[in-house]
C-alpha positions, 0 to 999 in steps of 0.5 A: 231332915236337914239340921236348921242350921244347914238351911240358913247356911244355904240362904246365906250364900243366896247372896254371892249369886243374886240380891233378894232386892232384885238389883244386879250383882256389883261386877254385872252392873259395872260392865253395864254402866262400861257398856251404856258409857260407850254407847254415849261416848259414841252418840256424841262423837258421831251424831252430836258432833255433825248435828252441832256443826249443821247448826252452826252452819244455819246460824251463820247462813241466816245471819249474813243473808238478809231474808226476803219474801214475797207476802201474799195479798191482800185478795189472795189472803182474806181475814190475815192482818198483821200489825207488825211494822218493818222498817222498809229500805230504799234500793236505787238501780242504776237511773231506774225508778227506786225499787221498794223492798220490805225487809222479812215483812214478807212485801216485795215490789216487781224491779222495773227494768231500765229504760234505754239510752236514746242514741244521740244522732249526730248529723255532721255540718257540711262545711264548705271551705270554698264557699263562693260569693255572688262576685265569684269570688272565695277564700284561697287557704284557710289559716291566720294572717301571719304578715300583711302587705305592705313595707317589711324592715325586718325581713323574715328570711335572707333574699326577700324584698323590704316591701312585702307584696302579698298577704302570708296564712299560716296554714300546714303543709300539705292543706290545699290551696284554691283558685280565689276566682275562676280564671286561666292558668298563666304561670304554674312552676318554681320562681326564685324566692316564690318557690313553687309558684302559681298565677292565675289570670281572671280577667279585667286586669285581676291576677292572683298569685300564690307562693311557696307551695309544696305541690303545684296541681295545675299547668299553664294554661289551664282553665280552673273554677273558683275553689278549685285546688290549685296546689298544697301549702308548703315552705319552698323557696325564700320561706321560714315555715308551712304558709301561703303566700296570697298576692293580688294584681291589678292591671300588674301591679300589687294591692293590698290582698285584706281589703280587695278580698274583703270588699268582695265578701272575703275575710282573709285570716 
């Protein structure tokens, strides 16, 4: 038999491998609480981490954009009531009709579509400029009377006579000039202080004669209808800018151009 004494010396020294409480040595249960610490450390630093900023994400999504959603109606849904009131706002498209929208109260309107612009037709007057009276007679260039007939002191250029013989129209160069009544071409070439010069002959002693143009369309002789373009205003001869210079003759001697052409239906200027 082994002494007493041995046998507790033995159980003493149970101790250095194993408690009789059943907890684990010191040195076993530091390495794993080391071990558990690094497996949190890793938790958090691979999945809390991502998870984190995922969440993040979605609060910042759901708080810039507004939701909206159709809710169903009230045939489609039967028994479902709800006694939430959601402020509705107010959207304006173009010049369409006011689109509603219900703001999370699940309510939406279908957007109606713009109507179409009507297109505008313009229909474009005709205007004719050689309108002819029911005396055969038209307005020979269309511009403002810059200077009547009649006596003239201050001559507006050097070489002209004090006593104006015609009516002058301001009108640009280039714009045509119209026979006042049909009639015959008797002079048609450059004359002295007239410039490019054009008479016409129509007859019971009336000839009208038209001054300073730049381009002379008509020859001697020839036939021309009221209205018909005879030459193009210009600035030749004794001239001080772009006009026509409109004489009338009766029996070779001027008149006054306003009121013969005005009791003929003619406002000149």
């Amino acid at each position: 038999m082994r002494p007493i004494q041995n046998l507790f010396a033995v159980r003493r020294r149970a101790p250095l491998t194993g408690r009789t409480d059943g907890a684990p040595p010191a040195g076993l249960r530091d390495a794993s609480l080391s071990t558990v610490g690094r497996v949190r450390t890793s938790m958090q630093r691979y999945v809390i981490g991502p998870v984190a900023m995922a969440f993040v994400a979605v609060l910042a999504v759901s708080g810039s954009v507004p939701a909206y959603a159709v809710v169903a109606d009230a045939s489609s849904a039967p028994g479902q009531t709800s006694s939430i009131s959601r402020p509705v706002q107010s959207l304006q498209v173009g010049s369409a009709a006011p689109l509603t929208v219900q703001r999370d109260g699940y309510t939406s309107a279908a957007a109606p579509k713009p109507e179409p612009k009507p297109v505008a037709h313009v229909q474009a007057a005709a205007t004719n400029v050689a309108a002819v009276t029911g005396d055969g007679w038209t307005l020979p260039v269309s511009g403002r009377l810059s200077s009547p007939f009649g006596e003239r002191p201050n001559a507006p250029v050097a070489g002209v006579k004090p006593f104006h013989s015609g009516a002058d129209i301001a009108a640009p160069c280039g714009q045509p000039v119209q026979s006042a009544q049909a009639g015959t071409v008797v002079e048609s070439g450059f004359q002295g202080s007239y410039g490019n010069w054009v008479l016409i002959d129509h007859g019971n002693g009336i000839q009208t004669g038209y001054a300073h143009n730049s381009e002379l369309l008509v020859s001697t002789g020839e036939q021309v209808a009221a209205g018909a373009t005879i030459a193009l205003v210009g600035s030749t001869g004794a001239s001080s800018g772009c006009h026509a210079h409109f004489e009338v003759r009766v029996g070779g001697a001027p008149v006054a151009p306003v009121p013969f052409m005005s009791s003929r239906g003619i406002s000149l200027g």
